[in-house]
PQR file of N, CA, C, O and H, with PARSE charges and radii, in Angstrom:
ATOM      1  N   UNK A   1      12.509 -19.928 -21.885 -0.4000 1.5000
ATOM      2  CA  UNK A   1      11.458 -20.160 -22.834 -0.0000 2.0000
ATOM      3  C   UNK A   1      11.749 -21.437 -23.606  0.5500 1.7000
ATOM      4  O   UNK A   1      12.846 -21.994 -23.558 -0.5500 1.4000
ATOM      5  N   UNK A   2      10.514 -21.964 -24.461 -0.4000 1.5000
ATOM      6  CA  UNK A   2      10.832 -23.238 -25.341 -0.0000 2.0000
ATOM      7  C   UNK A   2      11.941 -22.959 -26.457  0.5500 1.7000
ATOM      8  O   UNK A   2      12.021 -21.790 -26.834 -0.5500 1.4000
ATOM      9  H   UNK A   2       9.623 -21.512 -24.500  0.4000 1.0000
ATOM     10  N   UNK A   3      12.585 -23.655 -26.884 -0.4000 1.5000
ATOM     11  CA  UNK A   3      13.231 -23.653 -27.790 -0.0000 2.0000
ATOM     12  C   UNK A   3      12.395 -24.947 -29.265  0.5500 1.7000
ATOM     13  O   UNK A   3      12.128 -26.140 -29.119 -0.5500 1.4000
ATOM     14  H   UNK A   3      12.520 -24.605 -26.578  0.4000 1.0000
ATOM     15  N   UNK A   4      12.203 -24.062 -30.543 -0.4000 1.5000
ATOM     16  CA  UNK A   4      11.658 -24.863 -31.016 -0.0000 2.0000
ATOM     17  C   UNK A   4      12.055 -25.370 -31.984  0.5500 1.7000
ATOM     18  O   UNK A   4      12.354 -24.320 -32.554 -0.5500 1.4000
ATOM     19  H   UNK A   4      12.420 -23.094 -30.662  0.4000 1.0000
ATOM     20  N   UNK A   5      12.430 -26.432 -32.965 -0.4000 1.5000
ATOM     21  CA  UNK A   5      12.963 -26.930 -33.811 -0.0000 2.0000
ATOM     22  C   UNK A   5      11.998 -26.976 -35.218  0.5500 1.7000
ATOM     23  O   UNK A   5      10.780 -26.796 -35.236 -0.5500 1.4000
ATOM     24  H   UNK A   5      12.187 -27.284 -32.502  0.4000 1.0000
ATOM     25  N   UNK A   6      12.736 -27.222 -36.210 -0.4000 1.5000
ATOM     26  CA  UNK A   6      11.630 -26.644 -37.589 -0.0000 2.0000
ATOM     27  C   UNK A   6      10.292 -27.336 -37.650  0.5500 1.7000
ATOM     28  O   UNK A   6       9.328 -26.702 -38.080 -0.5500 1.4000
ATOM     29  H   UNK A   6      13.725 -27.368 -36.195  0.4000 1.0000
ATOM     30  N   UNK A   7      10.183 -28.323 -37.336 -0.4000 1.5000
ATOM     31  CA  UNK A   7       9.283 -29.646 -36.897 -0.0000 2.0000
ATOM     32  C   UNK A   7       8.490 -29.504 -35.696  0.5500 1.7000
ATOM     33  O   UNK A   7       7.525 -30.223 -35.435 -0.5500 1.4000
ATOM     34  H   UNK A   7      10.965 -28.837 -36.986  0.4000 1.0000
ATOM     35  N   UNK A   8       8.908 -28.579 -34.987 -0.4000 1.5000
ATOM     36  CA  UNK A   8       7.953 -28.645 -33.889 -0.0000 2.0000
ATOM     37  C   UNK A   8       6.920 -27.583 -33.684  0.5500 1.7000
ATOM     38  O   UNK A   8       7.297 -26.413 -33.620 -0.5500 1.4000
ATOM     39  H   UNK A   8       9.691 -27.994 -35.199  0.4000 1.0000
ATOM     40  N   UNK A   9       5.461 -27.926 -33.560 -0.4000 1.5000
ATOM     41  CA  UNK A   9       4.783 -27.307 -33.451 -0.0000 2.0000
ATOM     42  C   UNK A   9       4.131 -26.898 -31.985  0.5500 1.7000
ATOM     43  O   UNK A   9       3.776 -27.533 -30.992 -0.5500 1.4000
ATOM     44  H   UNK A   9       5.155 -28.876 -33.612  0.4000 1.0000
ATOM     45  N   UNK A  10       4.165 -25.294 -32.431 -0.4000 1.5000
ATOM     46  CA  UNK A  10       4.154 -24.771 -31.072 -0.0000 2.0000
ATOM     47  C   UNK A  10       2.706 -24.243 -31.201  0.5500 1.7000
ATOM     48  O   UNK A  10       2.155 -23.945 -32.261 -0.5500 1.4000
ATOM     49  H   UNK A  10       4.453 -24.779 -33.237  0.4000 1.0000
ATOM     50  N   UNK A  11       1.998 -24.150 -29.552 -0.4000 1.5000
ATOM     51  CA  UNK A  11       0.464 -23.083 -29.389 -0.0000 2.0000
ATOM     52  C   UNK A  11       0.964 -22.247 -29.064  0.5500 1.7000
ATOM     53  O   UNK A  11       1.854 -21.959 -28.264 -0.5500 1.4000
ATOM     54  H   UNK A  11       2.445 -24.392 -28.691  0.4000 1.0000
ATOM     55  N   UNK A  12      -0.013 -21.528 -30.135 -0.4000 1.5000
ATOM     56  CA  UNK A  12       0.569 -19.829 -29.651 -0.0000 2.0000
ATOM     57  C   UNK A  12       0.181 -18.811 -28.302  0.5500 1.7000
ATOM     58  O   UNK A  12       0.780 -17.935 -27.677 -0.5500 1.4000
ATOM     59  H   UNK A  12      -0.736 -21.762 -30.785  0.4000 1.0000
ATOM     60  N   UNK A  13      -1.386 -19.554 -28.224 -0.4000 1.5000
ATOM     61  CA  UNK A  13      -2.209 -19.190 -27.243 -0.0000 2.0000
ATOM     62  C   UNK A  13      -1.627 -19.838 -26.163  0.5500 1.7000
ATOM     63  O   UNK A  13      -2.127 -19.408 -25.124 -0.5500 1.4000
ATOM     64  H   UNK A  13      -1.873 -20.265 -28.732  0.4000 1.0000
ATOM     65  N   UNK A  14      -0.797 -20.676 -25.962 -0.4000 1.5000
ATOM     66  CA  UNK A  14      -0.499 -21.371 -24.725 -0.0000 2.0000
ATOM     67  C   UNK A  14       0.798 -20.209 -24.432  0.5500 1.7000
ATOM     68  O   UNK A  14       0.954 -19.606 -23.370 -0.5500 1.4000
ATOM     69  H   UNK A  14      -0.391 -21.026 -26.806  0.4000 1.0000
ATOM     70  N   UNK A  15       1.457 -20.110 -25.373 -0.4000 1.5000
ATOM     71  CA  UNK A  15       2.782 -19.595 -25.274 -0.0000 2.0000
ATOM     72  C   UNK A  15       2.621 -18.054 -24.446  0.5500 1.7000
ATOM     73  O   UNK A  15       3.288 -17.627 -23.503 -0.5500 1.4000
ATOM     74  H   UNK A  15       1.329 -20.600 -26.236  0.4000 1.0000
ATOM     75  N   UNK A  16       1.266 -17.296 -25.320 -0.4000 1.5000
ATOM     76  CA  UNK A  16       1.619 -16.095 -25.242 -0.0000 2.0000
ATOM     77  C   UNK A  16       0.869 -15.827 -23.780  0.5500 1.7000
ATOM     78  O   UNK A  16       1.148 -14.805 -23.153 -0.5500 1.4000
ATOM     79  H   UNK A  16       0.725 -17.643 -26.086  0.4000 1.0000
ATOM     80  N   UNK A  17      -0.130 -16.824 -23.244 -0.4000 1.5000
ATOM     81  CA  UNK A  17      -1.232 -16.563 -21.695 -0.0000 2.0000
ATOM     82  C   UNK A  17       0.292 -16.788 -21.345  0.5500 1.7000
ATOM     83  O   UNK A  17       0.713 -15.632 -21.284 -0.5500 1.4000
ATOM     84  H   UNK A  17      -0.357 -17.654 -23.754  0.4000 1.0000
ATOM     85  N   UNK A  18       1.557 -17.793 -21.032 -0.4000 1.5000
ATOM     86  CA  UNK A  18       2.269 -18.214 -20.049 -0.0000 2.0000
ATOM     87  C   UNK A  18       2.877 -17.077 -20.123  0.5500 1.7000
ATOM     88  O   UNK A  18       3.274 -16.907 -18.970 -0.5500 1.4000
ATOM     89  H   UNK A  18       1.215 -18.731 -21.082  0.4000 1.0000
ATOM     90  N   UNK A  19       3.375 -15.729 -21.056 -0.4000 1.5000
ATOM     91  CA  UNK A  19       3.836 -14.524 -21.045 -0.0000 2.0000
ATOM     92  C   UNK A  19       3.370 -13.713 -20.300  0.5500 1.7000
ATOM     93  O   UNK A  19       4.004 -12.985 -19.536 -0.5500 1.4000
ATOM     94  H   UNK A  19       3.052 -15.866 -21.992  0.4000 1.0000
ATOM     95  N   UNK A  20       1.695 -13.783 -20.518 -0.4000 1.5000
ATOM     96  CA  UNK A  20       1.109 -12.938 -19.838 -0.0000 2.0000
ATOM     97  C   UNK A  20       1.308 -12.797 -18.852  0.5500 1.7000
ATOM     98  O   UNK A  20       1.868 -11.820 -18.355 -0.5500 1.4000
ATOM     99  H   UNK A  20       1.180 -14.375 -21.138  0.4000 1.0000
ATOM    100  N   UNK A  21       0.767 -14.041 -18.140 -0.4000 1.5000
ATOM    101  CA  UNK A  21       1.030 -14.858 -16.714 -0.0000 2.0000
ATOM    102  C   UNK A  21       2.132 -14.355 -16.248  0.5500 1.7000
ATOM    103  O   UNK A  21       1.872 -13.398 -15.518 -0.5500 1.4000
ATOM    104  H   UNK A  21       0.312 -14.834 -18.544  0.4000 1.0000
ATOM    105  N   UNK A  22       3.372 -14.586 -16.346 -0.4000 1.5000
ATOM    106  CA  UNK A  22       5.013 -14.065 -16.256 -0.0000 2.0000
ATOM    107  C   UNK A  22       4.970 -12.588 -15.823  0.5500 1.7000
ATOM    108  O   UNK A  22       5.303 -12.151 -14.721 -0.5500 1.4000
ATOM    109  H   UNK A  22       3.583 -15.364 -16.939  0.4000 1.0000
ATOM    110  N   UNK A  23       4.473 -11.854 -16.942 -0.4000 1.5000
ATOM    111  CA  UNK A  23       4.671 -10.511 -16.959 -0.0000 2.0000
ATOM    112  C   UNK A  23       3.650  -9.983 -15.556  0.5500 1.7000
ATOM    113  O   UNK A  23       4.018  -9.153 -14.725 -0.5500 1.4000
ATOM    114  H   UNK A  23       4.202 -12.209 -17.836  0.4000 1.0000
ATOM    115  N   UNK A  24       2.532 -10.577 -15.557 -0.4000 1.5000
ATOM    116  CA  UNK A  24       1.364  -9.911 -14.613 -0.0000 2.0000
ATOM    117  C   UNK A  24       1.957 -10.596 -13.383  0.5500 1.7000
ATOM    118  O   UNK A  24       1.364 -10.078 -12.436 -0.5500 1.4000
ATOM    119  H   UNK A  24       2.233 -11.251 -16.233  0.4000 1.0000
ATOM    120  N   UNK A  25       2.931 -11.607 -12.854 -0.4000 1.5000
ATOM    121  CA  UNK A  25       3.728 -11.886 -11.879 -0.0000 2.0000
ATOM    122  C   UNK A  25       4.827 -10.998 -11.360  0.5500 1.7000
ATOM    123  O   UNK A  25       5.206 -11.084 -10.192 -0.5500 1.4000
ATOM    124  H   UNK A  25       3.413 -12.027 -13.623  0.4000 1.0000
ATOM    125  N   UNK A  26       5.197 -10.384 -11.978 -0.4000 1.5000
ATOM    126  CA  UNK A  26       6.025  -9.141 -12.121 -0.0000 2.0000
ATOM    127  C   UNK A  26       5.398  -8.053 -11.640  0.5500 1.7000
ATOM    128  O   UNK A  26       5.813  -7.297 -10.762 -0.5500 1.4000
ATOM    129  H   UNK A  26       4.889 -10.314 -12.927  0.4000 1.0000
ATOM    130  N   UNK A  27       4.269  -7.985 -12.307 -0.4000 1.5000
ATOM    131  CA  UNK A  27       3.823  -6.590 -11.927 -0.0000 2.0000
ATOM    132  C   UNK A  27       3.297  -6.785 -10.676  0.5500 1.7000
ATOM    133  O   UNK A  27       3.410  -5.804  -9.939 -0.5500 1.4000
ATOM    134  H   UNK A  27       3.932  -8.599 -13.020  0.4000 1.0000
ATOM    135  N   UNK A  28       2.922  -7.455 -10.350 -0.4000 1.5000
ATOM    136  CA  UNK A  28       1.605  -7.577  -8.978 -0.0000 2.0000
ATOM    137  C   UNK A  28       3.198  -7.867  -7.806  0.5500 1.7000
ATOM    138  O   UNK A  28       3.097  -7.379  -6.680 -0.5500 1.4000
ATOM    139  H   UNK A  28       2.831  -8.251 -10.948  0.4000 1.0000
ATOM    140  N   UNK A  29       4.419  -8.563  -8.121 -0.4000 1.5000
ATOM    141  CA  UNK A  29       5.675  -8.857  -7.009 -0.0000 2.0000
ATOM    142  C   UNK A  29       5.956  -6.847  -6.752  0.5500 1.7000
ATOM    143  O   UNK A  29       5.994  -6.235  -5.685 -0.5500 1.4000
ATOM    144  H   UNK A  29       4.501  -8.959  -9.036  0.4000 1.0000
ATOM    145  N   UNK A  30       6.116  -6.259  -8.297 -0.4000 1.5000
ATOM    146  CA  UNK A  30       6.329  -4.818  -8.097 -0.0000 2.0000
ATOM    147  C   UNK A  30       5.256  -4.215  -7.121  0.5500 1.7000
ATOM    148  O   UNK A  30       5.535  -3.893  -5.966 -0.5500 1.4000
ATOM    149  H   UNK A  30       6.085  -6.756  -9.164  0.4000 1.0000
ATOM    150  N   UNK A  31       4.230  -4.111  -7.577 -0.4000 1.5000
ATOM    151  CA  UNK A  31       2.823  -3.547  -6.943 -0.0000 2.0000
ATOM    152  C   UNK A  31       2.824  -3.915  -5.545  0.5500 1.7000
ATOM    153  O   UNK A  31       2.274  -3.086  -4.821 -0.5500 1.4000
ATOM    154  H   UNK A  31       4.004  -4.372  -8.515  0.4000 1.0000
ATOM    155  N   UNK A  32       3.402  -5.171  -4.844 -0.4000 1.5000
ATOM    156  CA  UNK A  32       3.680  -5.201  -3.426 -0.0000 2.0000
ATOM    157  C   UNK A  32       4.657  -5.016  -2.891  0.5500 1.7000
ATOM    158  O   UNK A  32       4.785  -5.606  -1.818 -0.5500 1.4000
ATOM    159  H   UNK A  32       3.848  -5.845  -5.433  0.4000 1.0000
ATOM    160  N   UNK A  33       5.503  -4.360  -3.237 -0.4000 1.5000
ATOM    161  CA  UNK A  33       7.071  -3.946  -3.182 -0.0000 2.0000
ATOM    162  C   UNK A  33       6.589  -2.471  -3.308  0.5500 1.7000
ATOM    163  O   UNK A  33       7.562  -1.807  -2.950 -0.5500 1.4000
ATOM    164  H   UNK A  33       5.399  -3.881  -4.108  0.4000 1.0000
ATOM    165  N   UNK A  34       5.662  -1.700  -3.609 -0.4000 1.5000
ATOM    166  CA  UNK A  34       5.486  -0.483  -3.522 -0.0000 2.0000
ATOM    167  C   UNK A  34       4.550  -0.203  -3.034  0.5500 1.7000
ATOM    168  O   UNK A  34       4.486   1.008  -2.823 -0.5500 1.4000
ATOM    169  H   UNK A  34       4.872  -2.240  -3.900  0.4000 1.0000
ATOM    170  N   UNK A  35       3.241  -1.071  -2.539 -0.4000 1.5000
ATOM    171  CA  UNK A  35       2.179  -0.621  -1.791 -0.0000 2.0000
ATOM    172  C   UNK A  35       1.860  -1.444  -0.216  0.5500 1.7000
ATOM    173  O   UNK A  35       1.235  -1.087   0.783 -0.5500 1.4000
ATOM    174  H   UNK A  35       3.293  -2.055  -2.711  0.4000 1.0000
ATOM    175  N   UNK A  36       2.523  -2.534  -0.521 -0.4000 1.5000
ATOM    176  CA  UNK A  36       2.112  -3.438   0.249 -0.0000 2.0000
ATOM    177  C   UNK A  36       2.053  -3.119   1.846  0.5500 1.7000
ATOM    178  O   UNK A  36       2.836  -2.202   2.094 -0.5500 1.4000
ATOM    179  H   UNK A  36       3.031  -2.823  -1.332  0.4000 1.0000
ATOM    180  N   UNK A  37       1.602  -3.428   2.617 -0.4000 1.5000
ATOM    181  CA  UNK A  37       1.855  -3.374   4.271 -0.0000 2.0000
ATOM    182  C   UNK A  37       1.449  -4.646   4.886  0.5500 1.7000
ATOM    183  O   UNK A  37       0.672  -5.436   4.350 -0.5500 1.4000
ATOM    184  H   UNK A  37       0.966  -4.173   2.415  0.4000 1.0000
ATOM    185  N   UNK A  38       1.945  -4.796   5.908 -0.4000 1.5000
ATOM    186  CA  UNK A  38       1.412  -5.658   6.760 -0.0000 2.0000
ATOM    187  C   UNK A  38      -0.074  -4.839   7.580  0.5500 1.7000
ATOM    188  O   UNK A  38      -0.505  -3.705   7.789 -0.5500 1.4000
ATOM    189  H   UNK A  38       2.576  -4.155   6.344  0.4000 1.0000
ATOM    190  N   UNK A  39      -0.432  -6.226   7.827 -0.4000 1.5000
ATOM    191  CA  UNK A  39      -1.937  -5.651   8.817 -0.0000 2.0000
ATOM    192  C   UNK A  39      -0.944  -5.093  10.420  0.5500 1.7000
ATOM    193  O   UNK A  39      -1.110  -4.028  11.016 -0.5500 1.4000
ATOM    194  H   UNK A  39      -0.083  -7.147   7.657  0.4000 1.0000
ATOM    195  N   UNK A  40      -0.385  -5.718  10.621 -0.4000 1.5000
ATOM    196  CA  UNK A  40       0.821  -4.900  11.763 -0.0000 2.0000
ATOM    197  C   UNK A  40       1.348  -3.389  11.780  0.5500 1.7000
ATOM    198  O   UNK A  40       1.290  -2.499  12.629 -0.5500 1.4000
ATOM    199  H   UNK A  40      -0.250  -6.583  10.137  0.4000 1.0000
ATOM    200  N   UNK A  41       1.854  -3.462  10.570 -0.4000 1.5000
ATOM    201  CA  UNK A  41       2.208  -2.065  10.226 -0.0000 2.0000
ATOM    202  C   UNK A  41       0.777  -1.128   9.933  0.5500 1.7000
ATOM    203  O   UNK A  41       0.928  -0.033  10.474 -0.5500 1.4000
ATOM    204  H   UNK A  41       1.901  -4.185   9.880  0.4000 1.0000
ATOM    205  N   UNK A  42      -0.395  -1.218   9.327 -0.4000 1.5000
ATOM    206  CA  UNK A  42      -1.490  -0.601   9.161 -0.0000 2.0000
ATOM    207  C   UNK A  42      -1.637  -0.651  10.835  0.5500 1.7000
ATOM    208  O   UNK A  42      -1.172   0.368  11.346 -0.5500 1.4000
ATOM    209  H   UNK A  42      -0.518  -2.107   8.887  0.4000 1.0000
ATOM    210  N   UNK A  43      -2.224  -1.690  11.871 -0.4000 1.5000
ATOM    211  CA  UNK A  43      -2.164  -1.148  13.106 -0.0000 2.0000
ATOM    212  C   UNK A  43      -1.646  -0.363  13.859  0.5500 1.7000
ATOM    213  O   UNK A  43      -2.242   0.178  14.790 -0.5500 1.4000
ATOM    214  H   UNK A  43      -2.601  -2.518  11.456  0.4000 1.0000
ATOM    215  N   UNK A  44      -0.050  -0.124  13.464 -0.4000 1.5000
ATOM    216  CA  UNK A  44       0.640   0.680  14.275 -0.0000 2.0000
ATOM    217  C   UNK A  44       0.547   2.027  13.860  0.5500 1.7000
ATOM    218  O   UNK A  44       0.567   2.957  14.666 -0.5500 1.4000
ATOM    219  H   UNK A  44       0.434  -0.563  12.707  0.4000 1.0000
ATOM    220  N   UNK A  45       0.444   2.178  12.589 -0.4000 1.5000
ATOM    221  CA  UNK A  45      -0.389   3.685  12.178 -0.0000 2.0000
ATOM    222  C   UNK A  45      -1.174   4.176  12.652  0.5500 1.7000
ATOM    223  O   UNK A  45      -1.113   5.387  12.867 -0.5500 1.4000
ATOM    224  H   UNK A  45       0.429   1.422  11.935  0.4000 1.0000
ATOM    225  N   UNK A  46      -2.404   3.307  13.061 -0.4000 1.5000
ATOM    226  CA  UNK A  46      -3.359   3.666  13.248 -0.0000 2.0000
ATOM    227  C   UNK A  46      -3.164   3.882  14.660  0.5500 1.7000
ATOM    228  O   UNK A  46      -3.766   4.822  15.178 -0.5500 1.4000
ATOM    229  H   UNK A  46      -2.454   2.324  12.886  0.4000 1.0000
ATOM    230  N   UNK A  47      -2.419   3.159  15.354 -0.4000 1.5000
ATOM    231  CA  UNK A  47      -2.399   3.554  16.809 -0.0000 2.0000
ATOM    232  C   UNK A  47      -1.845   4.723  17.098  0.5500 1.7000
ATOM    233  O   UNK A  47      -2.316   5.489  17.938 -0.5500 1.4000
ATOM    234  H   UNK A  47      -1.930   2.395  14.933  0.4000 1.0000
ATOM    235  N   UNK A  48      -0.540   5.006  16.253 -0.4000 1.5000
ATOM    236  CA  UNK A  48       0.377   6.094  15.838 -0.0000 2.0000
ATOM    237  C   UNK A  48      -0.725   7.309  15.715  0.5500 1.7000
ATOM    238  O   UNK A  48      -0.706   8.081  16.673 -0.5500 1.4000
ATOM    239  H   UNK A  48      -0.157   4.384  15.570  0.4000 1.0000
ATOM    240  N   UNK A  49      -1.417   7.517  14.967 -0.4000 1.5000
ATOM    241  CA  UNK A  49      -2.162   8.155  14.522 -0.0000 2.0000
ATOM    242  C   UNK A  49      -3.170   8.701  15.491  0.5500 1.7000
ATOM    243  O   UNK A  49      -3.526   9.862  15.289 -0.5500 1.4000
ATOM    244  H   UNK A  49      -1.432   6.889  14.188  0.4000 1.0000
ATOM    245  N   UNK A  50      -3.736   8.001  16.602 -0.4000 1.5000
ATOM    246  CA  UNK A  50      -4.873   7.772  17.549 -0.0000 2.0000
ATOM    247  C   UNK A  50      -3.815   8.728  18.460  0.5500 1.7000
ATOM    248  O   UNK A  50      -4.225   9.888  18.482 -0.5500 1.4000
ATOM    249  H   UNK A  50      -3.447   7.058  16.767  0.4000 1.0000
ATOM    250  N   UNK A  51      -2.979   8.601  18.965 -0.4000 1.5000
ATOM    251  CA  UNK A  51      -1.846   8.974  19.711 -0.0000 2.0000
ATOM    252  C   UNK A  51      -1.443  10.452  19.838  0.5500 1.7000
ATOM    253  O   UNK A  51      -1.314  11.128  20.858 -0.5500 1.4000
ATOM    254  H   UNK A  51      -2.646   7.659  18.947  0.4000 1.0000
ATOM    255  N   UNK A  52      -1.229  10.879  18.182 -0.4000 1.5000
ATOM    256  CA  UNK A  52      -0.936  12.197  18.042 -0.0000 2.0000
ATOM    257  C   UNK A  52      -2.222  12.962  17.706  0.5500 1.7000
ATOM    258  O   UNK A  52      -2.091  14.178  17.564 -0.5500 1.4000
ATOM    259  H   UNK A  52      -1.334  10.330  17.353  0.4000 1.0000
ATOM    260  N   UNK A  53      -3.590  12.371  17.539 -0.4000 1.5000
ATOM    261  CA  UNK A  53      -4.487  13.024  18.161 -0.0000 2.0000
ATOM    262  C   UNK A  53      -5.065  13.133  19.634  0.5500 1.7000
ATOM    263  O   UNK A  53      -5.805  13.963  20.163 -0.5500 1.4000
ATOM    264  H   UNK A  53      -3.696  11.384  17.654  0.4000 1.0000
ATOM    265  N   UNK A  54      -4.571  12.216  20.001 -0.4000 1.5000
ATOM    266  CA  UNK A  54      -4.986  12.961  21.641 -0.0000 2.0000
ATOM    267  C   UNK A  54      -3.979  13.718  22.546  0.5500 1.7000
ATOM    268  O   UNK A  54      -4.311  14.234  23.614 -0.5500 1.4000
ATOM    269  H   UNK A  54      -3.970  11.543  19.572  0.4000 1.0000
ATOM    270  N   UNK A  55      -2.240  13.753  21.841 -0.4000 1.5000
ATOM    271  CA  UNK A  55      -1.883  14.682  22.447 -0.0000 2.0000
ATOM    272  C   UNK A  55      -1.862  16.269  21.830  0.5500 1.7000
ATOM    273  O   UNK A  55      -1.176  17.243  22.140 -0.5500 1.4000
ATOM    274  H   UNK A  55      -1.970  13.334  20.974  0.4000 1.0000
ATOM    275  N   UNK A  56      -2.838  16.094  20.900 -0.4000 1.5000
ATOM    276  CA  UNK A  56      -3.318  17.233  19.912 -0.0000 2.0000
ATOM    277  C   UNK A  56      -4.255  18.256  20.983  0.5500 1.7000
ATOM    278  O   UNK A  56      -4.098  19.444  21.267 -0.5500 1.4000
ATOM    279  H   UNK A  56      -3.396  15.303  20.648  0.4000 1.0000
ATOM    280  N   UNK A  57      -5.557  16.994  21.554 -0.4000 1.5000
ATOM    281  CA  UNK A  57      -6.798  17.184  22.078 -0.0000 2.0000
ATOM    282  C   UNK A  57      -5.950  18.021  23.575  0.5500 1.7000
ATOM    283  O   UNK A  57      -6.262  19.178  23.855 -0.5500 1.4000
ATOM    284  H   UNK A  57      -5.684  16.030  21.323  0.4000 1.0000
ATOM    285  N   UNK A  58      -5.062  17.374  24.281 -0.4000 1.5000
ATOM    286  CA  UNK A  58      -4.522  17.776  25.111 -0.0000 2.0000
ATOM    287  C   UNK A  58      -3.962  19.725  25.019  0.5500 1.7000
ATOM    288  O   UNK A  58      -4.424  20.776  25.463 -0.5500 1.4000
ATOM    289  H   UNK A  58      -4.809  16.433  24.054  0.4000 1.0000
ATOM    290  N   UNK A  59      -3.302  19.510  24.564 -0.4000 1.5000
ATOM    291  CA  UNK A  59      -2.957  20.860  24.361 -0.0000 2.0000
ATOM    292  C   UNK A  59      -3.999  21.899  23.291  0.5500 1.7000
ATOM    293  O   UNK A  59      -3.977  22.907  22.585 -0.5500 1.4000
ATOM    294  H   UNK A  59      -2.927  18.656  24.203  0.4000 1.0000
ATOM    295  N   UNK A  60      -4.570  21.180  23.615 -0.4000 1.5000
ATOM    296  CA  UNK A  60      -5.543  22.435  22.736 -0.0000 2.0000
ATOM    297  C   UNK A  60      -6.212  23.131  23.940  0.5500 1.7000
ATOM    298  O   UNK A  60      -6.525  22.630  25.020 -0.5500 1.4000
ATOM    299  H   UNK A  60      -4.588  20.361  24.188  0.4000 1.0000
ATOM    300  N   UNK A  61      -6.438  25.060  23.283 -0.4000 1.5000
ATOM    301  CA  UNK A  61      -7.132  25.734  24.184 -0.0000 2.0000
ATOM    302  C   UNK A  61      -8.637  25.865  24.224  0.5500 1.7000
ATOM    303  O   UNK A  61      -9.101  26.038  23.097 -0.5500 1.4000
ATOM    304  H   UNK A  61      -6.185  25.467  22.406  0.4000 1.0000
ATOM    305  N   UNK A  62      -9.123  25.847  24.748 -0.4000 1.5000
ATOM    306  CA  UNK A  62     -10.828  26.253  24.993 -0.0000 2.0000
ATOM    307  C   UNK A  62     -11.182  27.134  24.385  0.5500 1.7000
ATOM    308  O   UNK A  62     -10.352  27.971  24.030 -0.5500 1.4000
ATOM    309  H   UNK A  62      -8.746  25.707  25.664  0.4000 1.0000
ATOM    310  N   UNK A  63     -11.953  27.212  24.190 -0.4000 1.5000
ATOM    311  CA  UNK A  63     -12.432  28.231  23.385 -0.0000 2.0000
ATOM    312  C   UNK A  63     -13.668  29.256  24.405  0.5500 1.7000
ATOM    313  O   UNK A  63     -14.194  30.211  23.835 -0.5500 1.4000
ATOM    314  H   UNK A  63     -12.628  26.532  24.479  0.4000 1.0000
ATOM    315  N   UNK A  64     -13.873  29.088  25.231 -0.4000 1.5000
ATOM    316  CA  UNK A  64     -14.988  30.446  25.784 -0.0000 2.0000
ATOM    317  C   UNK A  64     -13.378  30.938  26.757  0.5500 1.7000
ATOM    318  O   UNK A  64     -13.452  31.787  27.644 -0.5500 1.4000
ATOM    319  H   UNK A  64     -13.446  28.312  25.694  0.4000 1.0000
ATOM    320  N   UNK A  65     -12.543  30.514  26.535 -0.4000 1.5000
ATOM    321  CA  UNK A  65     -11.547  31.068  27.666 -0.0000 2.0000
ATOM    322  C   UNK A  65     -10.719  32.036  27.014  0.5500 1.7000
ATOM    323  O   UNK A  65     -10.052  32.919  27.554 -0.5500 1.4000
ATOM    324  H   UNK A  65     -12.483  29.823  25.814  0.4000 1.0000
ATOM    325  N   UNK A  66     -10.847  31.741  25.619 -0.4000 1.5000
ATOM    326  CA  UNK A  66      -9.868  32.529  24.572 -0.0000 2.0000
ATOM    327  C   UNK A  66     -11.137  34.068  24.285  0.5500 1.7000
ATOM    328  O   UNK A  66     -10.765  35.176  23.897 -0.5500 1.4000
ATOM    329  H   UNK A  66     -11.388  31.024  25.180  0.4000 1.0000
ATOM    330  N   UNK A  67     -12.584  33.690  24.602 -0.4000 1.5000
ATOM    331  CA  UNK A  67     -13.615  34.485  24.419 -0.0000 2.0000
ATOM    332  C   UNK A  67     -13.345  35.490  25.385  0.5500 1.7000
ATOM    333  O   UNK A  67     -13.145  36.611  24.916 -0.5500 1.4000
ATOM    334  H   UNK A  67     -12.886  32.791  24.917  0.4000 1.0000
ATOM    335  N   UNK A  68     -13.266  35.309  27.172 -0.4000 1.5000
ATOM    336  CA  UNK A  68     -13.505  35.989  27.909 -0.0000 2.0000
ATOM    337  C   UNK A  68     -12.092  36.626  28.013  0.5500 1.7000
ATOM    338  O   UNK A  68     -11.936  37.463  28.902 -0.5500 1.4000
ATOM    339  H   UNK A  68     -13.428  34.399  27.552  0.4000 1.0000
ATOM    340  N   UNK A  69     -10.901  36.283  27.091 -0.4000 1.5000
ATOM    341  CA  UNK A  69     -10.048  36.869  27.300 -0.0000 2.0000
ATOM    342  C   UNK A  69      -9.010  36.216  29.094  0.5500 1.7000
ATOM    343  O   UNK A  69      -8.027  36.815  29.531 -0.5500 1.4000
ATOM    344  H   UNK A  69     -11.028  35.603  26.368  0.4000 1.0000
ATOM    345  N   UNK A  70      -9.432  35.340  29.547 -0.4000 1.5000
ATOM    346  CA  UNK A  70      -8.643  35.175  30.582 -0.0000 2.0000
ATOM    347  C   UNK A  70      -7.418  34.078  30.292  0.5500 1.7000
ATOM    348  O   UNK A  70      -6.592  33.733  31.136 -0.5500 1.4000
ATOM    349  H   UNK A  70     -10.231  34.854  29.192  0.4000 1.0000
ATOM    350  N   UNK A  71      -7.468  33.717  29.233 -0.4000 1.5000
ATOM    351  CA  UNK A  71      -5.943  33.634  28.569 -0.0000 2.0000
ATOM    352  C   UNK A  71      -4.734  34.565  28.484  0.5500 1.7000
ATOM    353  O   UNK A  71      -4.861  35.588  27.811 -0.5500 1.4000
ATOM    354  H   UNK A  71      -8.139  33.997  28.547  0.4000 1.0000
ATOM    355  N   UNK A  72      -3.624  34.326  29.070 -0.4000 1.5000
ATOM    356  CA  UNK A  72      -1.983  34.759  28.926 -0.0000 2.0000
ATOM    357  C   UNK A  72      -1.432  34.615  27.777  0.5500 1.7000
ATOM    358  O   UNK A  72      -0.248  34.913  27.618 -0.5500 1.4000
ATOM    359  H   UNK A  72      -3.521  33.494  29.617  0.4000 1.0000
TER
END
């Protein structure tokens, strides 16, 4: 920060936005350090995701077969 001497006149409004500024740099470096992803990583979810629903769809039973009872 500035260091100010008795003589020197400081803006306060300059001083305290460059705080702001600082602090809301912080938060938004945090905020992507805890939410952030790559569009890579969101793809591979989603493929991930696509994946363990169709070996979901796979093993699933029918349903008029579970009706007529010719299920084991």
């Amino acid at each position: 920060m500035m260091e100010a001497n008795m003589g020197d006149v400081i803006n306060l409004k300059r001083f305290k936005k460059r705080n702001e500024q600082e602090q809301s740099a912080r938060q938004a470096d945090a905020n992507r350090a805890r939410f952030g992803r790559t569009k890579a990583e969101r793809a591979l979810d989603g493929r991930r995701k696509d994946r363990a629903g169709d070996l979901l769809d796979q093993h699933r039973l029918d349903q008029h077969k579970l009706d007529d009872g010719d299920a084991s």
